[in-house]
N, C-alpha and C positions, 0 to 999 in steps of 0.2 A: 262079928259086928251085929247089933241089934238093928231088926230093919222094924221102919216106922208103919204105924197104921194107915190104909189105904182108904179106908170106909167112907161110906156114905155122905157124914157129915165133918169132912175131910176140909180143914181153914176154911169153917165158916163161923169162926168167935166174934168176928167183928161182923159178917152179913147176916146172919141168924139172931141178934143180940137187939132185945126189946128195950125202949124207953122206959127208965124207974117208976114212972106212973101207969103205964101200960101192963106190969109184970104181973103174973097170975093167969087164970088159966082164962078164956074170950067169952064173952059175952055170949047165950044161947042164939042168940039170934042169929050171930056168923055161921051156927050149924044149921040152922034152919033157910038158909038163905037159898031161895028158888029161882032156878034161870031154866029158860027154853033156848032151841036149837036158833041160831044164829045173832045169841046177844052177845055182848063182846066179854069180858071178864080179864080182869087184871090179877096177877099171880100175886101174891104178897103173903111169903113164907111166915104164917106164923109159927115160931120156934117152939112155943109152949105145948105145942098139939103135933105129937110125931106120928101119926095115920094117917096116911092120904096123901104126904107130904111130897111134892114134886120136888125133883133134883136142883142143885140149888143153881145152875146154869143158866133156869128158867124165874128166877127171881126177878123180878120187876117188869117182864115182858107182857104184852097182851096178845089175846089169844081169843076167837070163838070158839065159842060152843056147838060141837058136832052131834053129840048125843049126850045118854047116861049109860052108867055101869055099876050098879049096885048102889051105892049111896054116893057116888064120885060122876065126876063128869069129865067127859072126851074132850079136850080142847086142841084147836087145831094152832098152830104157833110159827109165824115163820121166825129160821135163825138163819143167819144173812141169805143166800137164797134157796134156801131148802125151805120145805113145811114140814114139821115135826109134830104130833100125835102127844100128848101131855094127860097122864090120869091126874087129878085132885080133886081133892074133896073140900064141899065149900068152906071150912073154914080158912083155908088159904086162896080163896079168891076174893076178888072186889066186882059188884057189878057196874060198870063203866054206861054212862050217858052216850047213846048214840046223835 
C-alpha cells in the first residue's frame, strides 16, 4: 500500500487558499510591519509566503506579542486552556486595535 504525505501543509487547499483578487505575492508593507512587546496580533496565514509560516492549527487565532527573534516575533496564544509559544513572521500577522 502507498501511504499518504504527512507534511506540513497537510489539508490545508481549502484553509491556505487566497481570494482571485488577492493572488500574488503581499504587499511590502506586511513585511515591514512593526509591533512591540505586548500588542496583540492576529495570525492570518498568508499562503503565498512560505518563511515564517506558523502551523496552520494556529490560523485565525490572536496572540501577543512576547518578544522578537531574528526577523519573527514570539507570540504568546492560548489554545483552549493552555498558552502555547507561536514563531511568525509579520507577513502573517495582523496588528489588532487594542
Amino acid at each position: 500500500m502507498v501511504q499518504r504525505s504527512h507534511g506540513f501543509r497537510v489539508k490545508t487547499r481549502r484553509l491556505l487558499r487566497k481570494h482571485p483578487r488577492h493572488r500574488g505575492m503581499p504587499p511590502v508593507t506586511h513585511t515591514l510591519l512593526e509591533l512591540k512587546e505586548g500588542d496583540k496580533a492576529a495570525i492570518v496565514i498568508d499562503p503565498s509566503v512560505h518563511k515564517g509560516m506558523p502551523h496552520r492549527r494556529f490560523q485565525g487565532l490572536t496572540g501577543v506579542v512576547v518578544g522578537k527573534r531574528g526577523d519573527a516575533y514570539i507570540l504568546q496564544v492560548r489554545v483552549g486552556d493552555k498558552m502555547k509559544t507561536v514563531l511568525s513572521r509579520p507577513e502573517h500577522l495582523r496588528k489588532m486595535e487594542q
